[in-house]
Structure formats: structure tokens, C-alpha cells
mmCIF file of the N, C-alpha and C atoms, coordinates in Angstrom:
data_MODEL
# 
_entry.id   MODEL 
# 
loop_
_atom_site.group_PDB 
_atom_site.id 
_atom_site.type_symbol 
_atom_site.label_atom_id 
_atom_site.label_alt_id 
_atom_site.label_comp_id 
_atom_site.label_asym_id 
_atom_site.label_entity_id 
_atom_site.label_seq_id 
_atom_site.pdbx_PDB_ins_code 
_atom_site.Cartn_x 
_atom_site.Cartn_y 
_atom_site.Cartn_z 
_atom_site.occupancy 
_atom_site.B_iso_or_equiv 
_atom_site.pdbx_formal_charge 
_atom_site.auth_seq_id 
_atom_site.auth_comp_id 
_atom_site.auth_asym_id 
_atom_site.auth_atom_id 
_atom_site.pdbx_PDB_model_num 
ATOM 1   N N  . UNK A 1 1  ? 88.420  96.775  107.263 1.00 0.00 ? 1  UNK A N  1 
ATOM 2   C CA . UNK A 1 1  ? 88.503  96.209  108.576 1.00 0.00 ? 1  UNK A CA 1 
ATOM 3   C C  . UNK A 1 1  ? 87.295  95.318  108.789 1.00 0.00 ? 1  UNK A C  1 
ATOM 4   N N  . UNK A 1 2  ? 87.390  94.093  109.446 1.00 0.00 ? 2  UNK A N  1 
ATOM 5   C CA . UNK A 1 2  ? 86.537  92.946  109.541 1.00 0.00 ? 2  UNK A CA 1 
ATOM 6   C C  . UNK A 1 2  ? 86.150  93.237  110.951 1.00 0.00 ? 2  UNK A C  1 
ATOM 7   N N  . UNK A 1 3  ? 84.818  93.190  111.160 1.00 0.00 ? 3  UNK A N  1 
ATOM 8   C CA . UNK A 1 3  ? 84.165  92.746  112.750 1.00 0.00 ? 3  UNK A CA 1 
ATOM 9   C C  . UNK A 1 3  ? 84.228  91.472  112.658 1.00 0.00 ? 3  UNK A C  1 
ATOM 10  N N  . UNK A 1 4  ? 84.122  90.959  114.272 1.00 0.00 ? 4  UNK A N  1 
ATOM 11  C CA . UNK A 1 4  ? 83.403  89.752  114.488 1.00 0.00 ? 4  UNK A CA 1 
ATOM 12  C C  . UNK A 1 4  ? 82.065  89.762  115.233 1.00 0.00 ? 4  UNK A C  1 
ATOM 13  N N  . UNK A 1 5  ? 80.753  89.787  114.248 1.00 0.00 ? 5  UNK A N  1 
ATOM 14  C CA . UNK A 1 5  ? 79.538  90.124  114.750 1.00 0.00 ? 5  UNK A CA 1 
ATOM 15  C C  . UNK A 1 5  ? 78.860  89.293  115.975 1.00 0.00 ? 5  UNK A C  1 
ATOM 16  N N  . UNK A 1 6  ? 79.839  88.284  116.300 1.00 0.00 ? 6  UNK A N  1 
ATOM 17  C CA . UNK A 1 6  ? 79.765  87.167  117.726 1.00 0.00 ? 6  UNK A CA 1 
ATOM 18  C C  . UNK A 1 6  ? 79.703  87.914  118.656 1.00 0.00 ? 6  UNK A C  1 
ATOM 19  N N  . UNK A 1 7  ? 81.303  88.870  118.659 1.00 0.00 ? 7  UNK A N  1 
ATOM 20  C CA . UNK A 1 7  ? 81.716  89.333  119.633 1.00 0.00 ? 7  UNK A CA 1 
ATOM 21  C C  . UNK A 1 7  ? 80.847  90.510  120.785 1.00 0.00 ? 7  UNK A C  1 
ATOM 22  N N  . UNK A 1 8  ? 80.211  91.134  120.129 1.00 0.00 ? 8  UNK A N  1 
ATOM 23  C CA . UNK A 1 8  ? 79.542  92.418  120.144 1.00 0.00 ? 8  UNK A CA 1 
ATOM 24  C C  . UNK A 1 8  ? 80.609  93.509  120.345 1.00 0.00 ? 8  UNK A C  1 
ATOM 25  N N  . UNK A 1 9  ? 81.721  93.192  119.929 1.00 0.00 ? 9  UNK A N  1 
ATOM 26  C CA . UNK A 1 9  ? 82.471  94.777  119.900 1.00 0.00 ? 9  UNK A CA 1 
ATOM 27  C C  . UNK A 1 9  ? 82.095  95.680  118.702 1.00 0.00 ? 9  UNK A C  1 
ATOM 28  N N  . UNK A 1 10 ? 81.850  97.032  119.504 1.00 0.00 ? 10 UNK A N  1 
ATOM 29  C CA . UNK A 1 10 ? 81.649  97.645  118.743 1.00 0.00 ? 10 UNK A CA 1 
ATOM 30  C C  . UNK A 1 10 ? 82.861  98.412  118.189 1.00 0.00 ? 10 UNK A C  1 
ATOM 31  N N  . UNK A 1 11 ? 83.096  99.260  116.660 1.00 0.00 ? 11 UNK A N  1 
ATOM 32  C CA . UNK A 1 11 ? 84.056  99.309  116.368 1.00 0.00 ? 11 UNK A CA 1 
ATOM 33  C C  . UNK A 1 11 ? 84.563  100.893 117.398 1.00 0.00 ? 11 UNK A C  1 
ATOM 34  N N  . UNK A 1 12 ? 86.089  101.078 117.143 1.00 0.00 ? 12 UNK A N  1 
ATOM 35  C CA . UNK A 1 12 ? 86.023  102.065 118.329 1.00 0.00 ? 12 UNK A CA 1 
ATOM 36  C C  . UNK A 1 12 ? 85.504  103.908 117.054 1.00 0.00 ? 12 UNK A C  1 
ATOM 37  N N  . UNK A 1 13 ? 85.075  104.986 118.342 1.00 0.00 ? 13 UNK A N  1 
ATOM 38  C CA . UNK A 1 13 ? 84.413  105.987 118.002 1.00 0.00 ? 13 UNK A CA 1 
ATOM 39  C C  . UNK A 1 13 ? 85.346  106.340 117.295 1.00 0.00 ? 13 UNK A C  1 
ATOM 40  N N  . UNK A 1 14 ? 85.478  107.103 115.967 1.00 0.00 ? 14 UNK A N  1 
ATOM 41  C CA . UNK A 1 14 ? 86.462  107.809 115.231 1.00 0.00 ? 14 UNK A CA 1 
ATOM 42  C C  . UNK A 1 14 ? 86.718  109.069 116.311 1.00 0.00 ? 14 UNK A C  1 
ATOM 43  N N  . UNK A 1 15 ? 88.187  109.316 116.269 1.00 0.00 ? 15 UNK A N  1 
ATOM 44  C CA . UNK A 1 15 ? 88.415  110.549 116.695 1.00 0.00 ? 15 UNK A CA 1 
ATOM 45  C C  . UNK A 1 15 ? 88.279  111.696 115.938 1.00 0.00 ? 15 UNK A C  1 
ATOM 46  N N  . UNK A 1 16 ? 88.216  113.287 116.278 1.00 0.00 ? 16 UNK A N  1 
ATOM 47  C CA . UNK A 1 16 ? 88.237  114.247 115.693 1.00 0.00 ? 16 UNK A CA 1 
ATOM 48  C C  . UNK A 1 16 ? 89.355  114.488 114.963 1.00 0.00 ? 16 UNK A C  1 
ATOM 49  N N  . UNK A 1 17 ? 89.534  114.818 114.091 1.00 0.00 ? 17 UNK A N  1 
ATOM 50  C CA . UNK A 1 17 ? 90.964  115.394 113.092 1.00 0.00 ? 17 UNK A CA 1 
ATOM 51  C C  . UNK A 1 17 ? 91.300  116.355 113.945 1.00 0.00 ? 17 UNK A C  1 
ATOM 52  N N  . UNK A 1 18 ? 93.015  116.232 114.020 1.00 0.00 ? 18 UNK A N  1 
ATOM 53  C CA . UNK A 1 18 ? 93.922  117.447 114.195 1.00 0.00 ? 18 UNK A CA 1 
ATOM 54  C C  . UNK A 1 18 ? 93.325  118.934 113.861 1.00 0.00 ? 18 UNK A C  1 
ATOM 55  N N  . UNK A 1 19 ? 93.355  119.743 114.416 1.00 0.00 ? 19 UNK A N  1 
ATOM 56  C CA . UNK A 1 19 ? 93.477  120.615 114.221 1.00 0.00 ? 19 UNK A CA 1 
ATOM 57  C C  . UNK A 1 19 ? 94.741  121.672 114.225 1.00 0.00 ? 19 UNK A C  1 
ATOM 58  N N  . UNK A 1 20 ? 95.387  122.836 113.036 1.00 0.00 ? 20 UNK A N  1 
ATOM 59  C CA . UNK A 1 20 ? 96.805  123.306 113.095 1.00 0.00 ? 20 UNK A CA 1 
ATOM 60  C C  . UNK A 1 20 ? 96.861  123.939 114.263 1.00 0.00 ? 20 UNK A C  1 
ATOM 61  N N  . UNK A 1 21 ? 96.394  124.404 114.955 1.00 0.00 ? 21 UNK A N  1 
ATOM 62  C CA . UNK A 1 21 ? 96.020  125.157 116.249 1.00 0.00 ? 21 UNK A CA 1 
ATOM 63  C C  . UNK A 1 21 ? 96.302  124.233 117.308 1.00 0.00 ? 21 UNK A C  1 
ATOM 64  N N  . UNK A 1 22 ? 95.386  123.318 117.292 1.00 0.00 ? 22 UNK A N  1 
ATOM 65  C CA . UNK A 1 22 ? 95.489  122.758 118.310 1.00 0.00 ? 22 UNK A CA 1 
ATOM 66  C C  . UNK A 1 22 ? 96.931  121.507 118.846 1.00 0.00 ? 22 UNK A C  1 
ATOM 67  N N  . UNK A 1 23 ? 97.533  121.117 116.902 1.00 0.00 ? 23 UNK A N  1 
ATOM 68  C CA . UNK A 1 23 ? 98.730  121.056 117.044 1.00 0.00 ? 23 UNK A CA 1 
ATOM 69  C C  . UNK A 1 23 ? 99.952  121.411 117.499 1.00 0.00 ? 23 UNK A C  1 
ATOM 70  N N  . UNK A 1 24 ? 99.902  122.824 116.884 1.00 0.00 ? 24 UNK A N  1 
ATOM 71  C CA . UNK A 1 24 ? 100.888 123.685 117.458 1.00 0.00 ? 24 UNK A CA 1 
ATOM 72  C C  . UNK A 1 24 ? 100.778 123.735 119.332 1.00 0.00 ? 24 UNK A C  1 
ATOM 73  N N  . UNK A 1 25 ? 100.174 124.119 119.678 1.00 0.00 ? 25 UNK A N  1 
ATOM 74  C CA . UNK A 1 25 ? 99.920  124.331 121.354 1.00 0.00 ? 25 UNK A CA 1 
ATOM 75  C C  . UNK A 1 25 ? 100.579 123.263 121.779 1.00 0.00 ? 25 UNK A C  1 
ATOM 76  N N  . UNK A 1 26 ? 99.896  121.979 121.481 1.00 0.00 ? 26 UNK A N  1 
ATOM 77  C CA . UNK A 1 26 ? 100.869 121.011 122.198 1.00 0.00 ? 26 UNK A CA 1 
ATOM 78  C C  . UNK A 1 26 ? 101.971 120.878 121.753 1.00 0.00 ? 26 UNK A C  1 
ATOM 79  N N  . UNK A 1 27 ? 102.822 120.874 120.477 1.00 0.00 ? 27 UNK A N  1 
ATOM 80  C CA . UNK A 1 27 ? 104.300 120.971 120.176 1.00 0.00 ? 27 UNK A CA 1 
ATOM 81  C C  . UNK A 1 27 ? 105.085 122.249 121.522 1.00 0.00 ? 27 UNK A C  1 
ATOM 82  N N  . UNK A 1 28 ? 104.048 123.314 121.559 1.00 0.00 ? 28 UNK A N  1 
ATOM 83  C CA . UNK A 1 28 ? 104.844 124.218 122.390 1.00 0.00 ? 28 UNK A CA 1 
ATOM 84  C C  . UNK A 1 28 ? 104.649 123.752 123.972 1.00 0.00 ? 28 UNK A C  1 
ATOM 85  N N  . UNK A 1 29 ? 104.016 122.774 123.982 1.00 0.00 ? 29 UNK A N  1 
ATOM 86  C CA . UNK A 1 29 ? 103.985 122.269 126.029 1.00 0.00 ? 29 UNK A CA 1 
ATOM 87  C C  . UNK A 1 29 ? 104.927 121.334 125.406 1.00 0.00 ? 29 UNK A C  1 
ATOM 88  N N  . UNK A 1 30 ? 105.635 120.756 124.662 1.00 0.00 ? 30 UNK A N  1 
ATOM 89  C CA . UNK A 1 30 ? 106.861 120.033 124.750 1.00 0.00 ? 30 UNK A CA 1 
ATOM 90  C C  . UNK A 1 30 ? 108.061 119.991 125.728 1.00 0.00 ? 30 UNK A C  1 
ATOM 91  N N  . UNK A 1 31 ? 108.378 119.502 126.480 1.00 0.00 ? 31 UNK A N  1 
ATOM 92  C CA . UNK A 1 31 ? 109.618 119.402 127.701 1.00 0.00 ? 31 UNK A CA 1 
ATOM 93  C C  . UNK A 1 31 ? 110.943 119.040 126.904 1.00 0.00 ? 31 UNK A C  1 
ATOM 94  N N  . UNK A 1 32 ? 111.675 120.567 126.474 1.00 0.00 ? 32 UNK A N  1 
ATOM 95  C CA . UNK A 1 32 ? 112.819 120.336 125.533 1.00 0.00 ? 32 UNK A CA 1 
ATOM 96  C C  . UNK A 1 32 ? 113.759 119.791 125.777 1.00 0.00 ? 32 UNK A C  1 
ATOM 97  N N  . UNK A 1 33 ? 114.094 118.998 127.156 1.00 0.00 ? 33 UNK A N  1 
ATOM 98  C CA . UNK A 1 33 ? 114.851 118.001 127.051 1.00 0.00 ? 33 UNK A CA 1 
ATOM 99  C C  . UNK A 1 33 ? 114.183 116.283 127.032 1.00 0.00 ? 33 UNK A C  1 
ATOM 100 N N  . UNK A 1 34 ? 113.202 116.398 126.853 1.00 0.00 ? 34 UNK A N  1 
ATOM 101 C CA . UNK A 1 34 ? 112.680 115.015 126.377 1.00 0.00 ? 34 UNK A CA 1 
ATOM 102 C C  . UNK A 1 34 ? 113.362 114.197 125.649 1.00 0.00 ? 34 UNK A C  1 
ATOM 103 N N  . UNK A 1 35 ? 113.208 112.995 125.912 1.00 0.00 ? 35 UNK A N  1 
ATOM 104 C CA . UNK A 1 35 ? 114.225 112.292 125.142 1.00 0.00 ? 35 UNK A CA 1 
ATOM 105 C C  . UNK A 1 35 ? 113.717 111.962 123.324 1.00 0.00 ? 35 UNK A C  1 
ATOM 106 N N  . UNK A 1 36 ? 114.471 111.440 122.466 1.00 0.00 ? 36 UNK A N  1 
ATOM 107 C CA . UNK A 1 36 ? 113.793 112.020 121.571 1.00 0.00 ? 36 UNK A CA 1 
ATOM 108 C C  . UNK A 1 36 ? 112.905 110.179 121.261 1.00 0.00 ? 36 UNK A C  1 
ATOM 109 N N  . UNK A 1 37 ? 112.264 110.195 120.266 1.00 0.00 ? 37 UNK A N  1 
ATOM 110 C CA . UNK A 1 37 ? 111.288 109.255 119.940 1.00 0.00 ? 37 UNK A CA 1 
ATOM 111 C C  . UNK A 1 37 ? 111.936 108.604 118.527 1.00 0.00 ? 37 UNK A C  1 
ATOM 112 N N  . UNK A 1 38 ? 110.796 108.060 118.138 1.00 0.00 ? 38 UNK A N  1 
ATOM 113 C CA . UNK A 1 38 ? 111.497 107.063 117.029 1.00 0.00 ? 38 UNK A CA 1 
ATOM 114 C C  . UNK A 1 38 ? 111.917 108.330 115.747 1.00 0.00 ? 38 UNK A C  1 
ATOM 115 N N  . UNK A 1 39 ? 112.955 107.972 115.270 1.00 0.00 ? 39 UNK A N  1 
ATOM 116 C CA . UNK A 1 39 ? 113.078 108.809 114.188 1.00 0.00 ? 39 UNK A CA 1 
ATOM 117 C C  . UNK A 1 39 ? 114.046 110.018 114.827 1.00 0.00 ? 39 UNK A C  1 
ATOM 118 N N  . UNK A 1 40 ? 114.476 110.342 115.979 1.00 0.00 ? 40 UNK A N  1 
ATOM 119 C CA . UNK A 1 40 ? 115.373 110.797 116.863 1.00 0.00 ? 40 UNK A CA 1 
ATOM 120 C C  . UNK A 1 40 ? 115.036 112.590 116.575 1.00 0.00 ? 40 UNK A C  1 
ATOM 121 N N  . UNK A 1 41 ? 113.546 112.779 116.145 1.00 0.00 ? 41 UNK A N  1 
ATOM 122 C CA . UNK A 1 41 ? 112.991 114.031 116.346 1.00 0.00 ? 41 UNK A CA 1 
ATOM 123 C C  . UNK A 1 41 ? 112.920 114.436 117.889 1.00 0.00 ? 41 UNK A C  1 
ATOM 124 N N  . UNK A 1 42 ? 113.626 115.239 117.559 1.00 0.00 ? 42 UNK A N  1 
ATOM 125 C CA . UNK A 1 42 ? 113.556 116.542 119.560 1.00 0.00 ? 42 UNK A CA 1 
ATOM 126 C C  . UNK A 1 42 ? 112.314 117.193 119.529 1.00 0.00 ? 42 UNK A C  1 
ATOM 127 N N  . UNK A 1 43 ? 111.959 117.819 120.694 1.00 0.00 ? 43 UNK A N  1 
ATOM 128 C CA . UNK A 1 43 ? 110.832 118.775 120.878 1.00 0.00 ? 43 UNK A CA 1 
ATOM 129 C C  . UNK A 1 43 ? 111.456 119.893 120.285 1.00 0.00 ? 43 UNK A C  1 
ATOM 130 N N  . UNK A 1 44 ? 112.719 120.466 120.252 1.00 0.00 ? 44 UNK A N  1 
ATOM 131 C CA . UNK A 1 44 ? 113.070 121.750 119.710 1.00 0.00 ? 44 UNK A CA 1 
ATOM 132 C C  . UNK A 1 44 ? 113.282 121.674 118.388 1.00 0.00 ? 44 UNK A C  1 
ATOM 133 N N  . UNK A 1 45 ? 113.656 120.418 117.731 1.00 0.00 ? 45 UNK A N  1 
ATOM 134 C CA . UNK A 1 45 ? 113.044 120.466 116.109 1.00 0.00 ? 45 UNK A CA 1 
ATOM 135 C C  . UNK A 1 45 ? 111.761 120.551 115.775 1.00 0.00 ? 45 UNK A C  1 
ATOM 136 N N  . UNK A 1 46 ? 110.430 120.049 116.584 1.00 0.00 ? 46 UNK A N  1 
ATOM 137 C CA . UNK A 1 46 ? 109.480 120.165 116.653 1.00 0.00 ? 46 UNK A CA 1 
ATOM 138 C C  . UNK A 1 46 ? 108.759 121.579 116.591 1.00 0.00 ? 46 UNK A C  1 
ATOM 139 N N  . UNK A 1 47 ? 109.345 122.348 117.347 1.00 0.00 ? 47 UNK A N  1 
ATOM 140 C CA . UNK A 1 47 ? 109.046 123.815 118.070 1.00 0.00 ? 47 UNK A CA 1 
ATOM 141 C C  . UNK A 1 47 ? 110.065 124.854 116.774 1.00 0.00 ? 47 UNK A C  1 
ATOM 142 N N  . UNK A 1 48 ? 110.596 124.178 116.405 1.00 0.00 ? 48 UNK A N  1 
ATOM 143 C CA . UNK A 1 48 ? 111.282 125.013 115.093 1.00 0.00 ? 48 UNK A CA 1 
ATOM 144 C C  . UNK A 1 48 ? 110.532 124.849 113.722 1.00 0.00 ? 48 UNK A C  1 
ATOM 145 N N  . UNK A 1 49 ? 109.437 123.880 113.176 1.00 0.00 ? 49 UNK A N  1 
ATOM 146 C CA . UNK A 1 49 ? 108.934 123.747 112.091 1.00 0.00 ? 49 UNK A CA 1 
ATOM 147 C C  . UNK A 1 49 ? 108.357 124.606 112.001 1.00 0.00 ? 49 UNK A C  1 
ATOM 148 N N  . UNK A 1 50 ? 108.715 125.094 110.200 1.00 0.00 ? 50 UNK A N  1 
ATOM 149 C CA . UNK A 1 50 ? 107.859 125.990 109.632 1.00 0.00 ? 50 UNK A CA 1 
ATOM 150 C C  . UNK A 1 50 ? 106.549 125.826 109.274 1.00 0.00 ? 50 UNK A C  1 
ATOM 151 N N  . UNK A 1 51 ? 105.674 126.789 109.368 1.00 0.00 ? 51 UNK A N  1 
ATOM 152 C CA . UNK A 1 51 ? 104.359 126.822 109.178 1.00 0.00 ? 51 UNK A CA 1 
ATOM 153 C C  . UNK A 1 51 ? 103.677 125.469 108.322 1.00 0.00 ? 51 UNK A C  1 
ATOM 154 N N  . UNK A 1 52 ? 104.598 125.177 106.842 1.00 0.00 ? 52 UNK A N  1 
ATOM 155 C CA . UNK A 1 52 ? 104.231 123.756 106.368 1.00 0.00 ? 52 UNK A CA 1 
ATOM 156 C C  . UNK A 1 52 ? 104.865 122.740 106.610 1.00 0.00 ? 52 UNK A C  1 
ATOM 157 N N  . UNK A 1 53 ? 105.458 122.675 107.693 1.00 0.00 ? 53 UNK A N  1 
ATOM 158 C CA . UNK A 1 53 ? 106.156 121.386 108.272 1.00 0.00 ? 53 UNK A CA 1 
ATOM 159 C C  . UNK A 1 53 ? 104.861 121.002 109.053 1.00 0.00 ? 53 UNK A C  1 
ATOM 160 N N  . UNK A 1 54 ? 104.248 122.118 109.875 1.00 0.00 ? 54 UNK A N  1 
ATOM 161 C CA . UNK A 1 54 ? 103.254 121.781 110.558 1.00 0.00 ? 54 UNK A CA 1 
ATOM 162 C C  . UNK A 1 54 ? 101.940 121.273 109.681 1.00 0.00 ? 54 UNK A C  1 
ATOM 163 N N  . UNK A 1 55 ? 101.849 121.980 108.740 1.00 0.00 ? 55 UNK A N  1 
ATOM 164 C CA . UNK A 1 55 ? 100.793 121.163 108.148 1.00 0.00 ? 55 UNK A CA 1 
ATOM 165 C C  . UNK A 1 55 ? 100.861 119.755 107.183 1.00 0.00 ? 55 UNK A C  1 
ATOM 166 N N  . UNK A 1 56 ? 102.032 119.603 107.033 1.00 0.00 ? 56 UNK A N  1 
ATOM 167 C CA . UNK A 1 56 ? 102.534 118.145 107.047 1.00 0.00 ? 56 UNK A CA 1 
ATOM 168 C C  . UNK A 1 56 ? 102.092 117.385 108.116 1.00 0.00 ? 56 UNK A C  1 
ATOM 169 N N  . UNK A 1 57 ? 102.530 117.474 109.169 1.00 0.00 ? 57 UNK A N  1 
ATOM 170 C CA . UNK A 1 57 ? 102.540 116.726 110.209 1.00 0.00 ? 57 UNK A CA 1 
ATOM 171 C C  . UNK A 1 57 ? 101.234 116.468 110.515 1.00 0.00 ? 57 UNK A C  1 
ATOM 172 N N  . UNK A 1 58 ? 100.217 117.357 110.295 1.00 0.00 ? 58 UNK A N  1 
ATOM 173 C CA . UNK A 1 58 ? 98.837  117.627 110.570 1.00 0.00 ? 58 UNK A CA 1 
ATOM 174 C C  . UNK A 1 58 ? 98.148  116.514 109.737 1.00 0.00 ? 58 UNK A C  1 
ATOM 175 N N  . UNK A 1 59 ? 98.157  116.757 108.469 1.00 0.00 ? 59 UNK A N  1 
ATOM 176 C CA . UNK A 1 59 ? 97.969  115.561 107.746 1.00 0.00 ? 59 UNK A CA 1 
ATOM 177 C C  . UNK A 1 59 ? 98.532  114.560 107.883 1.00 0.00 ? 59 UNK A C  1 
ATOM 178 N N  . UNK A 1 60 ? 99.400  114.091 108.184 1.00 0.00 ? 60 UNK A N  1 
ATOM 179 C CA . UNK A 1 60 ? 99.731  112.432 108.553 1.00 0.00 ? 60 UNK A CA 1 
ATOM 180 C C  . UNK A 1 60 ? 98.773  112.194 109.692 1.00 0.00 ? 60 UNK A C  1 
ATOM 181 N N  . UNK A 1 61 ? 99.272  112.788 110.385 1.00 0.00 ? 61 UNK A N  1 
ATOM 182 C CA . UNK A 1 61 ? 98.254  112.168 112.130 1.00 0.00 ? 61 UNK A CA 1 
ATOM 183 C C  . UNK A 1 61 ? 96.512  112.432 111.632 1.00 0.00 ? 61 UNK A C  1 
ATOM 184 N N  . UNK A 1 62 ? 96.479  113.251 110.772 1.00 0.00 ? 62 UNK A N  1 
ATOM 185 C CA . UNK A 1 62 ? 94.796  113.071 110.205 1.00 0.00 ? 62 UNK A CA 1 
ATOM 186 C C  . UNK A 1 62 ? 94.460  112.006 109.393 1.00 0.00 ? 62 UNK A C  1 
ATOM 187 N N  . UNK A 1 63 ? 95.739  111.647 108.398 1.00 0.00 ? 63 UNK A N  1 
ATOM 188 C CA . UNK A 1 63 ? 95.532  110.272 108.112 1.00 0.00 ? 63 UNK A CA 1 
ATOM 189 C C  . UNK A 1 63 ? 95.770  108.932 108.778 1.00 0.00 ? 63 UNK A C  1 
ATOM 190 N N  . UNK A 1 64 ? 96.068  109.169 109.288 1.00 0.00 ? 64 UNK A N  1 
ATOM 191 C CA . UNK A 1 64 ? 96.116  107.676 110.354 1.00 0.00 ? 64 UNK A CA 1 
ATOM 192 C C  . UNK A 1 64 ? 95.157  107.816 111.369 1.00 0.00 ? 64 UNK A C  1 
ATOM 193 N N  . UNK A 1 65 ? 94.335  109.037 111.779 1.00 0.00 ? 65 UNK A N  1 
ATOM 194 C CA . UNK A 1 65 ? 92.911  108.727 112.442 1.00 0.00 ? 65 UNK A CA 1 
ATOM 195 C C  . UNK A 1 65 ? 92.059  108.549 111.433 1.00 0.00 ? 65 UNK A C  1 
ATOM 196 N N  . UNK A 1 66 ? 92.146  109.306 109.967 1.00 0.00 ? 66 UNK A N  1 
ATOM 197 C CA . UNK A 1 66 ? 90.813  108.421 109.014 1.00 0.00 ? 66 UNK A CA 1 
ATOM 198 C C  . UNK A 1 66 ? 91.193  107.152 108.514 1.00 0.00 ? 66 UNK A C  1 
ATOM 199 N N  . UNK A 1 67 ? 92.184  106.947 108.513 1.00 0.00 ? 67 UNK A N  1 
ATOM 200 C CA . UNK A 1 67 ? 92.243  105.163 107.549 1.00 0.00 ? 67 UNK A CA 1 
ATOM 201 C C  . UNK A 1 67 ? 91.908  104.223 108.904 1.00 0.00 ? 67 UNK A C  1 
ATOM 202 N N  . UNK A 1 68 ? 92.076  104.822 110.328 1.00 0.00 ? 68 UNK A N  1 
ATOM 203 C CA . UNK A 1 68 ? 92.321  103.995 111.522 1.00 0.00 ? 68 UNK A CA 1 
ATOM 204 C C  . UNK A 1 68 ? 93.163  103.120 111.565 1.00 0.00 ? 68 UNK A C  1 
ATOM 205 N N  . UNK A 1 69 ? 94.644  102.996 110.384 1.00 0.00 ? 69 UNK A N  1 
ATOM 206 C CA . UNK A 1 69 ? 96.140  102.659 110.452 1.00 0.00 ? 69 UNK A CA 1 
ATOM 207 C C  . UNK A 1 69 ? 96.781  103.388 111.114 1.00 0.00 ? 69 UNK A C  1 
ATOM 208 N N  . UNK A 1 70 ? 97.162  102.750 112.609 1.00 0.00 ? 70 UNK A N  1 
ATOM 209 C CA . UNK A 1 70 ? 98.279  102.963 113.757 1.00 0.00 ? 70 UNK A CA 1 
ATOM 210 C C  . UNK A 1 70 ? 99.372  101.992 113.362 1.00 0.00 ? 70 UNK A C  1 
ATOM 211 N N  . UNK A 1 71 ? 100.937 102.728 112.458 1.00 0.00 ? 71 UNK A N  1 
ATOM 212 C CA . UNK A 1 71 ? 102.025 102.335 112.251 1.00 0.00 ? 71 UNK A CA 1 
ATOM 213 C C  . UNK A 1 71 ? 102.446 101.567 113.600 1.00 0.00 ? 71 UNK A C  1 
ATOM 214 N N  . UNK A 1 72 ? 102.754 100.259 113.303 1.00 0.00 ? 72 UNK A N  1 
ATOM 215 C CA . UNK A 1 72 ? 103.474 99.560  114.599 1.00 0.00 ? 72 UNK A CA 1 
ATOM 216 C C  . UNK A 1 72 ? 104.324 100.170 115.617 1.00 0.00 ? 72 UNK A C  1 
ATOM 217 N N  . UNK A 1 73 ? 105.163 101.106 115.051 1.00 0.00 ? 73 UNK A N  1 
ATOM 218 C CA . UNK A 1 73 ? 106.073 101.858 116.273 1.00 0.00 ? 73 UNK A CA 1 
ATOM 219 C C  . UNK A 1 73 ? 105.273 103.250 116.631 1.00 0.00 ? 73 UNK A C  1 
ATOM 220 N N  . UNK A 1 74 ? 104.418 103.299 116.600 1.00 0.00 ? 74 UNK A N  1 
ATOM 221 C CA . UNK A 1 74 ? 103.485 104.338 117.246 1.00 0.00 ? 74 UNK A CA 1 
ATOM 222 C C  . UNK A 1 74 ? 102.374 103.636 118.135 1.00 0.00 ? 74 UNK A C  1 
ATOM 223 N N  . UNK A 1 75 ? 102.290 102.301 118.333 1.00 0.00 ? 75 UNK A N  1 
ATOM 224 C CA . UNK A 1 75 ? 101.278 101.380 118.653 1.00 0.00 ? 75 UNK A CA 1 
ATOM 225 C C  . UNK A 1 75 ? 102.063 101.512 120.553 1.00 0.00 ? 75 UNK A C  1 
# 
């Protein structure tokens, strides 16, 4: 990633990594009739993943806060 040292922006603060804990909790405040999102995942498929579905999921969203690549339809 390129600055522009003109600008004075600074780059933004890295966020903290996911935590499986702290994942899970919010999958379970999910509103199960929500409509569903890209990829036509429900909150109750969400709230049904097994223990390594969740840590799948954990790692993606940890990789896209360390590379700081936000996929266009998550933008």
C-alpha cells in the first residue's frame, strides 16, 4: 500500500484480530429473520456452524484485517 506523504494521512490504526469468543457472541445477537447478505448466508446458518466452520470464518475476517484487503462487496 502507497501513502501520499503530501497528504498527511496517516495510515488507518490496525484493528485487533477476531477473537472465537468474541465471534461466536455476536453470530448469537443475530436477528434470525434478517435478511440474508451476499452469498444468501442466514443468521440461522450462521448460529448452526460447527465449531470449525467458526474457526474458518475467524480466519478470513483475521485475514482481511492483516492484509487490510476489504473485498469490494463487503466495502
Amino acid at each position: 500500500m502507497e501513502w501520499d506523504l503530501a497528504t498527511h494521512i496517516q495510515p488507518p490504526e490496525h484493528l485487533k484480530p477476531f477473537t472465537l469468543k468474541e465471534l461466536k457472541n455476536e453470530v448469537k445477537m443475530l436477528h434470525p429473520r434478517r435478511a440474508t447478505g451476499i452469498g444468501l448466508i442466514t443468521a440461522q446458518m450462521l448460529k448452526e456452524l460447527p465449531h470449525e466452520g467458526f474457526l474458518h470464518l475467524m480466519y478470513i475476517l483475521n485475514a482481511i484485517l492483516r492484509l487490510d484487503y476489504w473485498p469490494t462487496l463487503l466495502k
